[in-house]
C-alpha positions in Angstrom: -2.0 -8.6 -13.5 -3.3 -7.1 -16.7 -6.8 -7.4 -17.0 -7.9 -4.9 -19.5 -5.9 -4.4 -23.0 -8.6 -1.5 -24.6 -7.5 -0.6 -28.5 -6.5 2.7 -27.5 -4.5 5.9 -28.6 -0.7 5.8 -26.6 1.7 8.6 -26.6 5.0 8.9 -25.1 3.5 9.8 -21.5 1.2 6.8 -21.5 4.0 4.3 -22.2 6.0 5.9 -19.2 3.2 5.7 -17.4 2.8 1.9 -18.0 6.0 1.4 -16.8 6.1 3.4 -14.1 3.1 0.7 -12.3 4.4 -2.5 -13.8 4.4 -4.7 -11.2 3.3 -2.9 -8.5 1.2 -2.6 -5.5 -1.2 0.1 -5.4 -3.7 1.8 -3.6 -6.2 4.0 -4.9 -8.0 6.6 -2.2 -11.3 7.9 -3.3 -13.4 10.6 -1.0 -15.9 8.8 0.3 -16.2 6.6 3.9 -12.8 7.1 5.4 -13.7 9.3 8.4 -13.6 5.8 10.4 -11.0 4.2 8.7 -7.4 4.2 10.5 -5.6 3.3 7.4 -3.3 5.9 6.6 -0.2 4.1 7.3 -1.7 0.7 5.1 -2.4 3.3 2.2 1.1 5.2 2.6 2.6 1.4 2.4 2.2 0.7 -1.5 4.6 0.9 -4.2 1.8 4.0 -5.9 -0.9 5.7 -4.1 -3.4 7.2 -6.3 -5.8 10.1 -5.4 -9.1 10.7 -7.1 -10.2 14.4 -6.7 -8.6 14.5 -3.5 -6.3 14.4 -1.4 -3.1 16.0 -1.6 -1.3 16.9 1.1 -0.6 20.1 1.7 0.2 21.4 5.4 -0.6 25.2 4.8 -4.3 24.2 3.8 -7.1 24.6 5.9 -10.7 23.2 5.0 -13.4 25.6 3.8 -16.5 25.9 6.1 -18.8 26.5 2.8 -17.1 25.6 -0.5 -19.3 25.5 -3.7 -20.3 21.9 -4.3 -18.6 21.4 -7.4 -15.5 22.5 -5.9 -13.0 19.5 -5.2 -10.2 20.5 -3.6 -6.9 19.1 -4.4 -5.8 19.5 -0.6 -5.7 17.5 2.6 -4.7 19.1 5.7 -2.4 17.3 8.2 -5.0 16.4 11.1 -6.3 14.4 8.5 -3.7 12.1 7.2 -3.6 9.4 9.8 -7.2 8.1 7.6 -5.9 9.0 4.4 -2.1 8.6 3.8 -0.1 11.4 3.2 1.2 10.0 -0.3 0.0 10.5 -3.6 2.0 9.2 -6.9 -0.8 9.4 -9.3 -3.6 12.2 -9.1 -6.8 12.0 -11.1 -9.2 15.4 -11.3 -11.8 16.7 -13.3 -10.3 19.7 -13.9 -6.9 21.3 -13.3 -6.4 25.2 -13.7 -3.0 26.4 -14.5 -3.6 29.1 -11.7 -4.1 26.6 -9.2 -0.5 25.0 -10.0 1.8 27.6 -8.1 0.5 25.9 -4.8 -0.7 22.2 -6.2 2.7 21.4 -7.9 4.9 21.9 -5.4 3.0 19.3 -2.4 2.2 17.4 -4.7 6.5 16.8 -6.0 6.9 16.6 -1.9 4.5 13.9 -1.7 6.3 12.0 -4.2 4.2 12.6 -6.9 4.6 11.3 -10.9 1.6 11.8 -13.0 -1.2 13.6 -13.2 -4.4 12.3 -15.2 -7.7 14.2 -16.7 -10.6 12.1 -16.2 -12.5 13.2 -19.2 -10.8 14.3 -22.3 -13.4 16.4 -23.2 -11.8 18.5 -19.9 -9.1 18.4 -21.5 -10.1 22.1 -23.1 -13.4 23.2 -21.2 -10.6 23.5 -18.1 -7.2 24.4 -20.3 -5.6 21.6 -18.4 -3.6 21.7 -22.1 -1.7 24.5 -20.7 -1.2 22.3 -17.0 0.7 20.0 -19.4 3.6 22.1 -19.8 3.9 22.6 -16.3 3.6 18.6 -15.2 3.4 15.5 -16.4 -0.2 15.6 -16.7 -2.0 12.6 -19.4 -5.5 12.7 -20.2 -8.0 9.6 -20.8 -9.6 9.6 -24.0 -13.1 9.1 -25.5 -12.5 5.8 -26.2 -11.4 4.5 -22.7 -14.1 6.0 -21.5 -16.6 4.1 -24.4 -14.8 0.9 -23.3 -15.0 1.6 -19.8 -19.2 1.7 -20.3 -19.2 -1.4 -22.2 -17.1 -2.6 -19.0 -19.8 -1.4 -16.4 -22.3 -2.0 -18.2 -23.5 2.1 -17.7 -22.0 5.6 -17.5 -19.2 4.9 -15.1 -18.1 7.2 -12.9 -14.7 9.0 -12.1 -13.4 6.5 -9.7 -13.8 3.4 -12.6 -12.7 5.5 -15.1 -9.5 5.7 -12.8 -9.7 2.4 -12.1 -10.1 0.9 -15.2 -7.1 3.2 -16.7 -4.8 1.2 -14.0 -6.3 -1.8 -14.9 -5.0 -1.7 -18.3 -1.1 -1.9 -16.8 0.6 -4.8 -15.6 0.3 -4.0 -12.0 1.0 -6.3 -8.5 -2.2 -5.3 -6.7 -4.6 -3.3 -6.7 -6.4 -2.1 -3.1 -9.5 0.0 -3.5 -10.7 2.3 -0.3 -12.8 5.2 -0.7 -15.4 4.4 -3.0 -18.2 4.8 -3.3 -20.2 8.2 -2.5 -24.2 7.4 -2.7 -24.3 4.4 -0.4 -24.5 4.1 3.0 -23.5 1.0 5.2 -26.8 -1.0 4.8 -26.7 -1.0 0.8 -28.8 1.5 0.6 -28.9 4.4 -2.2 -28.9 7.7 -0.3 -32.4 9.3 -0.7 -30.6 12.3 -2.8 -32.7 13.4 -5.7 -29.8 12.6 -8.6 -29.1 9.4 -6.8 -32.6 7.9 -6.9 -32.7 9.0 -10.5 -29.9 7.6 -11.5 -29.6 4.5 -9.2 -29.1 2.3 -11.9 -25.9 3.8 -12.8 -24.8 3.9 -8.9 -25.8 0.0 -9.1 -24.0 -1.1 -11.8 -20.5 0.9 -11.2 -20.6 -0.4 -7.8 -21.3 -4.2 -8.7 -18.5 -4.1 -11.2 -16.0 -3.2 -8.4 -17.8 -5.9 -6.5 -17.1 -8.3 -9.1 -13.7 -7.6 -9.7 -13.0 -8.1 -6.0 -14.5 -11.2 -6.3 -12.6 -12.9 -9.4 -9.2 -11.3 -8.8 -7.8 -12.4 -5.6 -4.8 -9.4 -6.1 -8.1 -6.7 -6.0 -9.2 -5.8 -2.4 -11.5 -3.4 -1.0 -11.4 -1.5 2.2 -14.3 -2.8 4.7 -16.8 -0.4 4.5 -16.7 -1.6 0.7 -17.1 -5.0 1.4 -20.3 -4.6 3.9 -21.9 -2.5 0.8 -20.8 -5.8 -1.4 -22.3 -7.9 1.0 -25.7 -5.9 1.7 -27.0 -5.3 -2.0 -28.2 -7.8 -4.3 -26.8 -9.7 -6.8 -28.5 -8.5 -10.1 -29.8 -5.0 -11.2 -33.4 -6.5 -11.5 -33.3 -7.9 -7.9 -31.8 -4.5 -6.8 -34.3 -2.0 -8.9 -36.7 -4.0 -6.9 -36.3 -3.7 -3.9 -35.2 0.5 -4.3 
């Protein structure tokens, strides 16, 4: 299942990529809605588990009680793994610091892990994850996918369809999507968050893509707090900037 061939740049590390999902089944675990979700085991059971800011597991790490909140930590700790898996094949961040590797690298090889991927290309250098890319295998998406990827949604798409539209573009098995996404809560609502309101139209339109591509692609499933969002909002942007 291919569904998106972009005109894009390849290198060597793409095409390796590209091999490295063809025809397989994989999960990808965002950050958001899993604290009732029992699905560690289901996650752990795909051919690739890709990670979208977090987690990694990492036993030694224990969870801040205040962390910045821009930071996105690259950790999971144990306690926590029975929801979220303790695999991760393919990890997606914003940013990747070359100090932060003496710890990251190492869980992240036990966990069974391939590639790493830069969301943004333009973080490519405000972060110096050029330097990370001696250390790992570590590709970046470019300007371009991230151009198609709007055309795709239909607005400024967020991390988690950047990531998933990048997979998209591979000849994979299946594709289950669990995690995603942050700003609504059970009913369909838009949280009453400041940024969310004012950019609800965005939040909309990235989550009705995944909606639709559940919805024509019977290989692309969602986890079930998903699906109740998918259920609960309406059908067009007009109908939905209506009723907000």
């Amino acid at each position: 299942m291919k569904i998106y061939n972009f005109a894009d740049k390849h290198n060597d590390l793409d095409h390796q990529f590209g091999d490295y999902l063809n025809d397989k089944s994989i999960a990808i675990v965002g950050r958001a809605g899993l604290d009732d979700l029992d699905q560690g085991e289901w996650i752990d059971s795909h051919d690739v588990v890709v990670r979208i800011h977090s987690p990694v597991p990492y036993a030694g790490y224990i969870v801040p009680h205040e962390a910045p909140e821009w930071t996105y930590s690259p950790f999971v700790p144990e306690e926590w793994q029975s929801r979220v898996g303790s695999h991760v094949n393919v990890f997606y961040h914003k940013e990747f610091h070359v100090s932060g590797m003496e710890k990251l690298l190492p869980a992240f090889e036990r966990a069974g892990g391939r590639f790493l991927g830069v969301e943004y290309s333009g973080n490519l250098w405000s972060y110096h994850c050029s330097e990370v890319r001696r250390l790992a295998p570590c590709r970046y998406l470019t300007n371009d996918h991230f151009l198609n990827m709007m055309d795709v949604v239909g607005d400024i798409p967020f991390a988690g369809s950047v990531a998933i539209g990048d997979i998209l573009r591979h000849d994979i098995k299946s594709l289950y999507i669990t995690g995603f996404p942050t700003f609504f809560t059970a009913d369909g609502t838009l949280l009453p968050d400041k940024w969310v309101q004012k950019n609800r139209g965005m939040n909309f339109k990235n989550i009705d893509w995944l909606r639709r591509l559940c919805d024509q692609y019977d290989a692309i499933t969602a986890d079930s707090n998903m699906q109740v969002i998918f259920d609960h909002i309406p059908s067009t942007w007009e109908e939905f900037d209506i009723g907000t």
